[in-house]
Each structure stands twice: as structure tokens, then as C-alpha cells.
N, C-alpha and C positions, 0 to 999 in steps of 0.2 A: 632534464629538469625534474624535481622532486614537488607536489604539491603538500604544501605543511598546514596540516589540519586542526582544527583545533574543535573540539567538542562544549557546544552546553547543555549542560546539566550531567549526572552522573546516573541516568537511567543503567537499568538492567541490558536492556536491549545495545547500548553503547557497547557496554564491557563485555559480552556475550557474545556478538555478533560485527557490529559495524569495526570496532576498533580492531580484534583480532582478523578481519578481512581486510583492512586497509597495511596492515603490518606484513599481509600477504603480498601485499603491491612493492615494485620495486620502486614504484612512481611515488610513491607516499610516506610523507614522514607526521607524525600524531607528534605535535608540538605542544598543546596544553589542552587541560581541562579548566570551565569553570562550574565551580558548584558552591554554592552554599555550605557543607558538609564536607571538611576537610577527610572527614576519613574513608568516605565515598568516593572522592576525588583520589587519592594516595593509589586506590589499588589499580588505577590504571595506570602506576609508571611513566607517568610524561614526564619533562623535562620542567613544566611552568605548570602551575595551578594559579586561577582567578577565584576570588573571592566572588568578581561580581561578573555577570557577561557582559556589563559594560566592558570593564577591563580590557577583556578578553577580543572584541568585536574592533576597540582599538588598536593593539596591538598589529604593528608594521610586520609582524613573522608571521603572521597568518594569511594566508591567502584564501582558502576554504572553511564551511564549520558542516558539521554535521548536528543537526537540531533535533533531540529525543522527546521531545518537552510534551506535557499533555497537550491533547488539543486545543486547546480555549486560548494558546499562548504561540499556537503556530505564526497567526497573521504577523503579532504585535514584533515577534523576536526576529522572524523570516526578514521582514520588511527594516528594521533595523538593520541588521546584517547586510542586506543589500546596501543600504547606504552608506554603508562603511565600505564599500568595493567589496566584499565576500561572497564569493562563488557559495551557491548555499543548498546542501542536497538534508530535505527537510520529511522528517519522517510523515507516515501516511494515519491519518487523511489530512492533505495539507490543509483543507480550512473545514469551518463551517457553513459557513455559507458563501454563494454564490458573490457577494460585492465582497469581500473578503479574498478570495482569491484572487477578483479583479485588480485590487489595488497590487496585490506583488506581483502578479504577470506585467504591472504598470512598473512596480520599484526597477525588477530585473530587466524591462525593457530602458528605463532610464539609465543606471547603473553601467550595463554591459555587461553584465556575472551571468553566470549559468546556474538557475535553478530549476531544482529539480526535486518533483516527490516521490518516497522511496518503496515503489514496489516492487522491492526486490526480487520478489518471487519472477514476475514476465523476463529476467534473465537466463532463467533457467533453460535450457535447450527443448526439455521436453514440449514446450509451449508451441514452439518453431516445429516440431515433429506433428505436432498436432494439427497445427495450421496446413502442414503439408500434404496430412491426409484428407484435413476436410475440403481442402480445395483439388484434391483429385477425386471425389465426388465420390467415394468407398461407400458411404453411408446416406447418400442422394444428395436434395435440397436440406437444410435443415430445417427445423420446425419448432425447436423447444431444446432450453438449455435448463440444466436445472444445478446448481452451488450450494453446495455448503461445507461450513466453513465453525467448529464448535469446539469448547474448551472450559473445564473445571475451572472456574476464579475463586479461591479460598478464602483470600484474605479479604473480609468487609471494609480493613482501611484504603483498600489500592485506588490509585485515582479514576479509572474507568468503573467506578459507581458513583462516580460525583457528578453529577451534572452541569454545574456551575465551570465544572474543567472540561466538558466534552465527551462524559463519559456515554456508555450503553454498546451496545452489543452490535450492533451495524454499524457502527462509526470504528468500533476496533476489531472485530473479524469481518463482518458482513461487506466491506467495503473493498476483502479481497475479492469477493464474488462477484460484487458487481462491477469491479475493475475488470475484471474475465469474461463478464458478460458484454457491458461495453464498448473497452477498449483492446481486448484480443478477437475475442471472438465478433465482435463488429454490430452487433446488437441494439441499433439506437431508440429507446422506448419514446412515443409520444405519450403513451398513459406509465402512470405510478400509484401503486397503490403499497401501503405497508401496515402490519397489521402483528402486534407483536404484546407479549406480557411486560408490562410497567412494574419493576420491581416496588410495594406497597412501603417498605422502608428509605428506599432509597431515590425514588425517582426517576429511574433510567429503565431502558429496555435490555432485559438479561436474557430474552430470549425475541425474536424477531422475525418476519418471515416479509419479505419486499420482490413484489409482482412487476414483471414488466410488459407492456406490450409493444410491438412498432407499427410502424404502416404498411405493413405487409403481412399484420395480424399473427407474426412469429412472434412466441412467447417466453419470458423466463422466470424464475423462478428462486430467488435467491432468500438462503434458510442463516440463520447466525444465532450462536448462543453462546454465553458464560456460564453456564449451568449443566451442559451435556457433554459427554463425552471425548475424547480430542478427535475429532473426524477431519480432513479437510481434502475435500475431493469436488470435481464437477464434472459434467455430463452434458452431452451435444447431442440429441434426437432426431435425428434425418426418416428420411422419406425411406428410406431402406437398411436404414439399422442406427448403430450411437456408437460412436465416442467416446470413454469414459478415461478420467486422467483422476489417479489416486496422490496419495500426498503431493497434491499441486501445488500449496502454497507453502508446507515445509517439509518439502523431501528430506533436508540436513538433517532432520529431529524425529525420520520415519526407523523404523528400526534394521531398516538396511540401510537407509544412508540415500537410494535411490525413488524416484520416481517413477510411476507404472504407467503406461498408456496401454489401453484394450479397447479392441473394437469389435462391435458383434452385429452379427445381419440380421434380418427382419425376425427372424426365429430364437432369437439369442443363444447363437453359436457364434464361440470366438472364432476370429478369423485371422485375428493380429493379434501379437503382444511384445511390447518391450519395453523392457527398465533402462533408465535413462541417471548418469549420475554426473552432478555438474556442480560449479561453487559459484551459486548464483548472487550471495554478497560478495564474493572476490570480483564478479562479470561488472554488476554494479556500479563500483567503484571507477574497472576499469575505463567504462563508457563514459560517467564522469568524467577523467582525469584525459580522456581522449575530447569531448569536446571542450574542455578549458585549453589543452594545450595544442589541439588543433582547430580550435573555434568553428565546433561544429554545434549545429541544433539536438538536443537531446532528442533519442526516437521516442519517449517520452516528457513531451515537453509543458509549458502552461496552461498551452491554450487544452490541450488533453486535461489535465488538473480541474481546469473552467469548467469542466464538462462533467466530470466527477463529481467537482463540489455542488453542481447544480442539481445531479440525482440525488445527491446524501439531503440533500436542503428537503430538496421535494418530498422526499420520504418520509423525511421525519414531520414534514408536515401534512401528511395524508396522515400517521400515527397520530398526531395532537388532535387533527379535526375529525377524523373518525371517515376520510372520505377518501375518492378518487380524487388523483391528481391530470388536470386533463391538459394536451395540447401543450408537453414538456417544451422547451425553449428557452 
């Protein structure tokens, strides 16, 4: 059986990324786009274009969508989707807040669809290679992770300096870090603290810096920025040396192609190293298309999303009030 997809809206990221990885599947057929902008829509080659995603959300030929849309329109389109029976794999960070994710983990449990938010990046192998060494204890107990995650944004029209659509700089990189902090590396902070530059024209945080602590007084350390450099790497600080994994979040776009995992002991001498090279929107999709059609729970699933959305909330409300966030939950 072939899952026939169907996209809204005609982001970059669609045509770049998600669509030429699902074209990679043999399980996957890209049935329509809908967008506003007929000639944004055209260059993806489908078979059907929607003017409206209503349309599109109706339409009997689709079974899945893929959702690029800014943030501020995740909950509203996700949660439509689902009641329309659409399997729905929704790009990240799937909400803003904490009752907002609730209600779709509600939709997709009423429904019976699989969704799911899309950090593609934890497909990657090198992640799994990672975990394999911190749990043979190479580098001790750990004690401190540190992420980031930064990238030139040129254009003053894009929608991540809007605020009113969800934009700022932790909510679209920083949110890989702390998905790396939390939910790979297993990191659960009871304190939050965030503390970052408030762009003076536009509103939004362009640059960001979000603290974590847990109950076991292990600490992390997560950096994001629209203004610096393209960096995106993180770090594991153990008792006897770190960890460090370099284009973690987009090996596809490093200029090998691959992923670097190094490990060095207390002295900082390498003691491991290796490039890892994997298609982790092809993996993706796959796991997708394996729990729709063998009705399995995503290894990233809502209630994981609930727990995301709760830190991104938190955060950004230690940045508004100028405070610690205490006794997370």
C-alpha cells in the first residue's frame, strides 16, 4: 500500500526537503499541494493543487498531510486535519503552548491518525551512536550538556520575525536543542530559566540563551540565534570526559554530507571519532509510514510533543518576566 500525501502550504522547507524525501519512499505517493499562490504550488509537480486547505483536508485521495505552516497556525490546521481522518506529521515546534498541544494529542486520540512533530534530525543514526556511548559510561556520569543551534536570517519579511505567527529564535532553532536535551539525551529540567536579545524592531528573540536544571542538579545549557553564524552542534560533559556531535541537526547541509561524533577524556584528548552519514528525512517518513500501516505508536509521539511544548512555553515565559521558571510540570 502507498500513503498519498498531500501538503499545505508551499513553504521552502516542503519543496527542499520533506517532498523530495517522500519521493524517495517507495510507500509514498505526493498527491496535492494546497496554497494560496498558484505558482508556489506548480513547482512541486503534483498531480492536484488546492486553492484552499480546506479543499484539500477533504479530499477522499488523501490519507496523510504534511504541515510547514508558521507556528501560530500549527494547533488550528493540525487539529482540522485530524478531523478530517488525516494521519498528520506537523512540522516543529508543533504548538505554542502547553493547552494547545493538549487539545491535538486529544484530536489524534479521538480520530485514530498518527501524529506526529517533525524532528527529523533524531532519525539520524549518529544520535543512536551517541546514546550508545553515553550509556557505556566512556565519559562517566554526565553532568552538563551544552546545544546550539544558529543561522544568518536576511530577509526582515520571513515569518520567524513575526511574532503574532510564532516567530523568534528558540521556537525555530533553539527548539532543536532542547529537543536533544530533553528528549535524547533524557534531561528533565524542574527549573527554566531563558534570557535572550528582544529584536527592538521586530519583537522576537534573534538571539537566546535557555538554562536548564533537574533534580539531580545536572545542567544544560541551550544557545539559539538568527543572527550568528550557521553552527549546529551539542555536547555531553560527563564525569570523565564529553561527547561532542557536530552537524547534529543538519548533517544533509554540512559540507560532507555527514555527521561527526568525538569523544575526549578528562584531559581533552580524542579518544573516538566517527562520521556518520544517514537520510534522516527519508528515516522519517519511513517510521511514519510504518506506524500508519502497521499501527504502531510513534517513538516520537504527543505525549513527548506535551513535554516540549511545556519547555518552549516556560521559557519564553521566564524571557517575558525576566525570571526563573520554578517546579516545571
Amino acid at each position: 500500500m502507498r500513503i498519498r500525501w498531500g501538503i499545505l502550504g508551499a513553504a521552502n522547507i516542503a519543496y527542499d526537503q520533506l517532498v523530495p524525501a517522500l519521493r524517495r519512499s517507495n510507500r509514498a505517493i505526493v498527491s496535492a499541494v494546497a496554497s494560496k499562490s498558484k505558482r508556489k504550488a506548480e513547482r512541486f509537480q503534483v498531480p492536484t493543487i488546492y486553492e484552499s486547505y480546506e479543499e484539500l483536508l477533504q479530499s477522499p485521495t488523501i490519507d496523510a498531510v504534511y504541515i510547514p505552516l508558521p507556528n501560530a497556525l500549527h494547533a488550528e490546521w493540525a487539529i482540522k486535519a485530524m478531523n478530517c481522518g488525516k494521519h498528520v506529521l506537523l512540522e516543529k515546534p508543533a504548538a505554542l503552548t502547553e493547552s494547545e498541544m493538549i487539545e491535538m494529542k486529544t484530536a489524534a486520540e479521538k480520530n485514530g491518525v498518527v501524529f506526529m512533530e517533525a524532528f527529523m534530525y533524531q532519525f539520524h543514526r549518529q544520535h543512536k551512536r551517541m546514546k550508545e556511548l553515553l550509556e557505556s559510561g566512556i565519559i562517566g556520569e554526565y553532568r552538563h550538556v551544552k546545544a546550539h543551534f544558529s543561522w544568518m536570517l536576511r530577509d526582515r519579511e520571513d515569518i520567524r520575525l513575526k511574532p503574532e505567527l510564532g516567530g523568534g529564535a528558540m521556537r525555530d532553532v533553539g527548539c532543536y536543542g532542547l529537543h536533544v536535551v530533553t528528549q535524547i539525551v533524557g534531561l528533565k529540567p524542574i527549573k527554566i530559566s531563558m534570557f535572550g536579545k528582544i529584536h527592538p524592531e521586530f519583537g522576537v528573540d534573534t538571539t537566546s540563551t535557555c538554562t536548564l536544571i533537574d533534580e539531580k542538579n545536572r545542567t544544560a545549557e541551550i544557545s539559539a540565534s538568527m543572527e550568528l553564524p550557521f553552527i549546529n552542534r551539542y555536547e555531553i560533559i560527563g564525569s570523565n570526559g564529553s561527547i561532542i556531535v557536530d552537524s547534529a541537526f543538519r548533517p544533509d547541509v554540512s559540507n560532507d554530507g555527514f555527521g561527526k561524533i568525538t569523544v575526549r577524556d578528562e584531559n581533552s584528548h580524542v579518544i573516538f571519532f566517527e562520521r556518520i552519514k544517514d537520510d534522516q528525512y527519508l528515516n522519517q517518513v519511513e517510521h511514519f509510514h510504518d506506524c500508519i500501516l502497521e499501527n504502531k505508536e510513534p517513538i516520537y509521539n504527543a505525549s513527548h510533543s506535551l513535554e516540549m511544548a511545556l519547555y518552549l512555553e516556560k521559557g519564553y515565559q521566564s524571557l517575558e518576566n525576566h525570571s526563573i521558571v520554578m517546579d516545571v510540570k
